[in-house]
C-alpha positions as CSV (number, residue, x, y, z in Angstrom):
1,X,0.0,0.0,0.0
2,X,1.5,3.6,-0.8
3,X,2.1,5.3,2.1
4,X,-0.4,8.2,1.1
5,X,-3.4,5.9,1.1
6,X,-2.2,4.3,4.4
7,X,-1.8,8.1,5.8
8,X,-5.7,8.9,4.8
9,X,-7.0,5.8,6.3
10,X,-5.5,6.1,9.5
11,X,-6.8,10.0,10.1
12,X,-10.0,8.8,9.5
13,X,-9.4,5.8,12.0
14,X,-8.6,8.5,14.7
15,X,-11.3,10.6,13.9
16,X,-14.1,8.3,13.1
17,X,-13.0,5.1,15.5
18,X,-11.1,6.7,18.5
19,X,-12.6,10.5,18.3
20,X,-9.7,12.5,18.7
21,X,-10.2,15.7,18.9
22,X,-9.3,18.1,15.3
23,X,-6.2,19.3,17.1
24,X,-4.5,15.8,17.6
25,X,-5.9,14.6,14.0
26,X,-4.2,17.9,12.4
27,X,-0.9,17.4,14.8
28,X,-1.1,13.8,13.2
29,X,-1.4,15.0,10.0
30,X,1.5,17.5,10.1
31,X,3.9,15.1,11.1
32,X,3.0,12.9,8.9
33,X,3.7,15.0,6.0
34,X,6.9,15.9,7.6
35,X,7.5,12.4,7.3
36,X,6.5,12.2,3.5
37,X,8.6,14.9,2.7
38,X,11.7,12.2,4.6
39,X,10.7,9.5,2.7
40,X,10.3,11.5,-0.5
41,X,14.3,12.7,-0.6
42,X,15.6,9.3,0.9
43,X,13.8,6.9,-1.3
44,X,14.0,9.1,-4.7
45,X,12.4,8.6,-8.1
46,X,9.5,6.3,-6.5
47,X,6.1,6.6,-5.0
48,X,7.1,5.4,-1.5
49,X,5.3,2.3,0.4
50,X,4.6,1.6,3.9
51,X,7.0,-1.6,3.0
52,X,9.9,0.0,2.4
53,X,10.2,1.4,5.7
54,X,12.3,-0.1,7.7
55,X,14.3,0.3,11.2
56,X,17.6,2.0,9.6
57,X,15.3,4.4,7.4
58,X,13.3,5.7,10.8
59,X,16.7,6.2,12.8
60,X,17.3,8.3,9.6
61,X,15.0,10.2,10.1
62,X,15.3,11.0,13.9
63,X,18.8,11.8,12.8
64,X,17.4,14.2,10.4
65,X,15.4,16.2,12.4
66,X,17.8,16.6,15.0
67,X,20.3,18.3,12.3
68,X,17.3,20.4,11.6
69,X,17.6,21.5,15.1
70,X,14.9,20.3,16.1
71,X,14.1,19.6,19.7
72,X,14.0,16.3,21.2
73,X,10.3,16.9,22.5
74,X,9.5,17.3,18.8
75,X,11.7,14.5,17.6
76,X,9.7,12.1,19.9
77,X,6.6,13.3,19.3
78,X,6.9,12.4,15.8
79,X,8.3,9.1,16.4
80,X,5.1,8.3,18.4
81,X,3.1,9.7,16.0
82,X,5.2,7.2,13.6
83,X,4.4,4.3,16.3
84,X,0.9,4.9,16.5
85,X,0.4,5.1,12.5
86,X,1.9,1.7,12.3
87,X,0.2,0.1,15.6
88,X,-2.7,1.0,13.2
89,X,-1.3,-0.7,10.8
90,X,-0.6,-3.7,12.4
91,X,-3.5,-4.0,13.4
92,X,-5.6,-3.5,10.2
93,X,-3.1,-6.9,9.4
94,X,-1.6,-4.0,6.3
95,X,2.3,-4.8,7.4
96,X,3.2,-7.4,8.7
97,X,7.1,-5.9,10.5
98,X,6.5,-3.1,12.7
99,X,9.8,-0.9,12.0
100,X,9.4,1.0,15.1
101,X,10.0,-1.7,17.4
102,X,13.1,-1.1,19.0
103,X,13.6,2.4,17.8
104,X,15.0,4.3,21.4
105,X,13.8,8.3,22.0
106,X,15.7,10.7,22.9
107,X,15.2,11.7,26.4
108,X,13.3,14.9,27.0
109,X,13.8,17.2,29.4
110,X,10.6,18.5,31.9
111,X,10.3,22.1,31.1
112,X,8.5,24.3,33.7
113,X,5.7,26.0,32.0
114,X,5.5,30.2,32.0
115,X,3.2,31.6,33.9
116,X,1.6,34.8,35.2
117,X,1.9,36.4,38.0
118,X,-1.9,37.8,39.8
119,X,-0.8,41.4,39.0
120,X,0.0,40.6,35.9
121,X,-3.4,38.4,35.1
122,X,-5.2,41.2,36.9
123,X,-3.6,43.9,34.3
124,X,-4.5,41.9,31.4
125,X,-7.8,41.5,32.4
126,X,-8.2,45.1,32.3
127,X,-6.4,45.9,29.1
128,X,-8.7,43.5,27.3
129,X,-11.7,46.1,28.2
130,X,-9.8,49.2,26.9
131,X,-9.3,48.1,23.4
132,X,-10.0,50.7,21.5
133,X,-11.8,48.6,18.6
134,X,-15.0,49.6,18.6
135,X,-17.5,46.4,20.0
136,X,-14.7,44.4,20.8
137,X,-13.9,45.4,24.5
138,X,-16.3,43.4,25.9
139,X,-15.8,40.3,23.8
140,X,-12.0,40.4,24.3
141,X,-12.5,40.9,28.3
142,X,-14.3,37.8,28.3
143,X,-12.0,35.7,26.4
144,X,-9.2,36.7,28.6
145,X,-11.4,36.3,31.4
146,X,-12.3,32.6,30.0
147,X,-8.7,32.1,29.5
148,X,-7.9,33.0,33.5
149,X,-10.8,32.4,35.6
150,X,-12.0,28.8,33.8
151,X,-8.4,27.5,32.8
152,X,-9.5,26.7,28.9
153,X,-7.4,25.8,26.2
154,X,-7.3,27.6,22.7
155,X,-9.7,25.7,20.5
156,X,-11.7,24.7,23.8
157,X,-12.8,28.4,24.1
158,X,-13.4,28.2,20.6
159,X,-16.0,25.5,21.1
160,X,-17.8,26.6,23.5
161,X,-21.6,27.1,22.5
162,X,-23.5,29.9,24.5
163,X,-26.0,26.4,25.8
164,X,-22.8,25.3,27.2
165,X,-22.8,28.3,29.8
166,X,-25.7,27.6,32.4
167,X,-26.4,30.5,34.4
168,X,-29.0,28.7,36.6
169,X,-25.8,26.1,38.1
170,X,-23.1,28.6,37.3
171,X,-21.1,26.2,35.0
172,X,-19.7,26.3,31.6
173,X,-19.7,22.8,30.0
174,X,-16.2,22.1,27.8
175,X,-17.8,19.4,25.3
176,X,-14.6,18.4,23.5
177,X,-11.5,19.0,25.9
178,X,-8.0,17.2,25.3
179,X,-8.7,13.5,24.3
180,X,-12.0,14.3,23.6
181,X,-12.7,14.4,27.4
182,X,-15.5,16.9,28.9
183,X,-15.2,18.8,31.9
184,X,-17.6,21.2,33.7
185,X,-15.8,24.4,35.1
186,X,-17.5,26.5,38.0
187,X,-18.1,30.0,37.2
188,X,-17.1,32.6,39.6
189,X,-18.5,36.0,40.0
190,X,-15.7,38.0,38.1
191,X,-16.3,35.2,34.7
192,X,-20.0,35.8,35.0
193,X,-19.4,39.6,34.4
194,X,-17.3,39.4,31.8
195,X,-19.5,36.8,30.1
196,X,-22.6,39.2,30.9
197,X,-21.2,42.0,29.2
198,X,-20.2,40.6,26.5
199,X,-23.3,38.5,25.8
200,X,-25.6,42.0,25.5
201,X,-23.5,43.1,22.8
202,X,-23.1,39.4,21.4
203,X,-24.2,40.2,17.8
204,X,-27.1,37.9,16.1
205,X,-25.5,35.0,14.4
206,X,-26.2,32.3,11.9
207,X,-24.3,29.9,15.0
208,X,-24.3,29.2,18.7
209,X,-20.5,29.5,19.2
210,X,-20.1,31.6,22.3
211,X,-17.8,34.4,20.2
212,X,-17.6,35.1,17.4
213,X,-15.9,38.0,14.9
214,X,-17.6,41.2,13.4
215,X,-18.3,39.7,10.6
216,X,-20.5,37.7,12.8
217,X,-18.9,34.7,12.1
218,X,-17.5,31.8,15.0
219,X,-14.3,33.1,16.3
220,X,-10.9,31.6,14.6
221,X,-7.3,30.6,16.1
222,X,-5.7,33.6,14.8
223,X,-8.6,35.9,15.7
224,X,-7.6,34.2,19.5
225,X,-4.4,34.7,19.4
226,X,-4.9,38.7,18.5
227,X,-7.2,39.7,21.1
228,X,-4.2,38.2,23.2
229,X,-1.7,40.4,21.5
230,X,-4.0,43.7,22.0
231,X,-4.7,42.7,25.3
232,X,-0.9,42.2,26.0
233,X,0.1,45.3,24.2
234,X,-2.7,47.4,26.4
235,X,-1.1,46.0,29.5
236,X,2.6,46.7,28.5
237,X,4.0,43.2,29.2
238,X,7.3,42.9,28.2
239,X,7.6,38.9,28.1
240,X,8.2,37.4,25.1
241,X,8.3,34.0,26.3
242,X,4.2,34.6,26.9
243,X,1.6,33.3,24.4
244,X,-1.6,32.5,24.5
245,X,-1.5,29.1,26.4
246,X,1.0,30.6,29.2
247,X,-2.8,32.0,30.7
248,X,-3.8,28.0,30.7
249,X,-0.9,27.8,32.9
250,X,-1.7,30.9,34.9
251,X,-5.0,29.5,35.8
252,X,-2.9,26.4,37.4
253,X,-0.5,28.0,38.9
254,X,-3.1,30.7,40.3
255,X,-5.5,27.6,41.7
256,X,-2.8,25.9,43.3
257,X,-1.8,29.0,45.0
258,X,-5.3,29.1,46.2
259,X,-4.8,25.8,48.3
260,X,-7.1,22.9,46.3
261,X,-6.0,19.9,46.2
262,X,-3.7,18.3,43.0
263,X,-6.8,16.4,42.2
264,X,-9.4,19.0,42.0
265,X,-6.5,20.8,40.0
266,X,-6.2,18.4,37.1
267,X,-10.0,17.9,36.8
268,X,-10.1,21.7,36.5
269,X,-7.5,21.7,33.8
270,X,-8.7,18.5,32.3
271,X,-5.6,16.8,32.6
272,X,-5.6,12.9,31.9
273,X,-2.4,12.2,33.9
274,X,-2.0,13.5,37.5
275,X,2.3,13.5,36.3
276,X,0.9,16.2,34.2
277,X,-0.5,18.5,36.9
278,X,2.4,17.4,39.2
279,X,4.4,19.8,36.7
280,X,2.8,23.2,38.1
281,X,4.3,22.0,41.5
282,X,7.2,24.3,41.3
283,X,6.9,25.6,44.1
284,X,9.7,28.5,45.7
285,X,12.4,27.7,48.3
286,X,9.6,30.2,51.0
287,X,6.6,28.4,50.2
288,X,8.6,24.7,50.5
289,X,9.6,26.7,53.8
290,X,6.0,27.4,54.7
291,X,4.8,24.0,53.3
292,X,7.3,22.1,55.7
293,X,6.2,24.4,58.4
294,X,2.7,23.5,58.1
295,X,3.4,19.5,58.1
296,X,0.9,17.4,60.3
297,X,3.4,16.6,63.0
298,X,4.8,20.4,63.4
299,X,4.1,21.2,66.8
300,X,2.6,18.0,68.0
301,X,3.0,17.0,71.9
């Protein structure tokens, strides 16, 4: 089978069969082509089949990408994209040698994620308000405050549907979270206004999406990711290592500083893995101090 045929059926297998979400299919997709484009320079002058893969070809590749300069968290995610595709495979009965076997990653190394700090999420919040686009202060305070107060992820604010905010319980439902998971999200008093403003100069649509544009249609990822950059350019931040998903982070970091527990946390955030919440655990040599202090058996006769 050529390995474009093999490609198509397997995005449809993990749309139609497993019901990944569109940001793992398209993430899937990408690195697929990247490893099209691979297969195309090292195997010249033919259509290239899922048989002519073979261990030496795929440590090849990783080879390549590192000399790209790639990093090794990319690197291994497109070797398990690579694994998955032919577990797929394998299991359709289309090969019948998995090449991947015995392939070793890279080892990656545990970033800590960026986050901000309450003055800073505080002057966001109010830059987003003073844009000075006309109809769009109210729509971009709420996405900020959607981003801060309720912890969602890019294309999960883009989701949500205005039935999925239910006043009467104070929740907003996230239908299609990472891995397809839902969650339900409390509202506090601070998201409700935002949400309230914005929803009385919500314009009439053709759609339910919760925000959309001014030309009335469902918001996009870029439209996102420049009511960020207004909002961040009102506030006069002056950290480039912050982007749109560092206020995913914040919402974390700001909960844990709150004192729930881990578990509450990574329902919250929708994690699937509690190692995954575990990461906002970076906590400062005071608060290990005052964490110590505070231990059970402190002070015990």
């Amino acid at each position: 089978m050529r390995f474009d045929e093999a490609t198509k059926q397997f995005l449809a297998y993990c749309d139609l069969e497993r019901g990944f979400s569109s940001c793992t299919i398209a993430a899937y997709a990408s690195d697929l082509r990247q490893w099209r484009r691979f297969l195309a320079k090292a195997i010249p002058g033919n259509i290239p089949r899922i048989t002519d893969v073979n261990r030496q070809l795929i440590r090849k590749f990783i080879v390549h990408q590192r000399e790209a300069g790639l990093s090794n968290a990319t690197v291994v995610r497109r070797v398990n994209c690579l694994r998955s595709f032919w577990q797929f495979l394998d299991q359709a009965e289309l090969v019948t040698d998995n090449p991947i076997d015995g392939i070793r990653l890279p080892k990656t190394r545990t970033e800590l994620p960026n986050y901000l700090t309450d003055e800073e999420m505080r002057r966001l919040l109010d830059a987003a308000g003073r844009t000075h686009y006309a109809n769009l202060a109210s729509r971009d305070g709420a996405v900020i405050g959607m981003f801060l107060f309720a912890g969602l992820r890019r294309q999960e604010l883009i989701n949500v549907h205005v039935p999925d905010v239910n006043w009467e319980d104070g929740i907003i439902r996230v239908r299609h979270g990472k891995g397809g998971r839902m969650r339900v999200i409390p509202m506090v008093r601070e998201l409700q206004d935002f949400l309230e403003a914005w929803l009385t100069e919500r314009p009439q649509c053709h759609h339910d999406f919760l925000f959309s544009n001014r030309e009335k249609q469902p918001l996009a990822t870029r439209a996102v990711a420049l009511t960020f950059k207004r909002a961040e350019r009102m506030a006069d931040m002056d950290r480039p290592e912050v982007a749109v998903h560092t206020l995913h982070h914040s919402f974390a970091c700001a909960l844990l500083h709150g004192g729930p527990s881990v578990v509450a946390i990574r329902r919250s955030m929708g994690h699937a893995s509690l190692d995954t919440t575990l990461i906002y655990l970076h906590v400062t040599g005071v608060e290990l101090e005052e964490a110590v202090a505070a231990h059970s058996l402190c002070g015990a006769k």
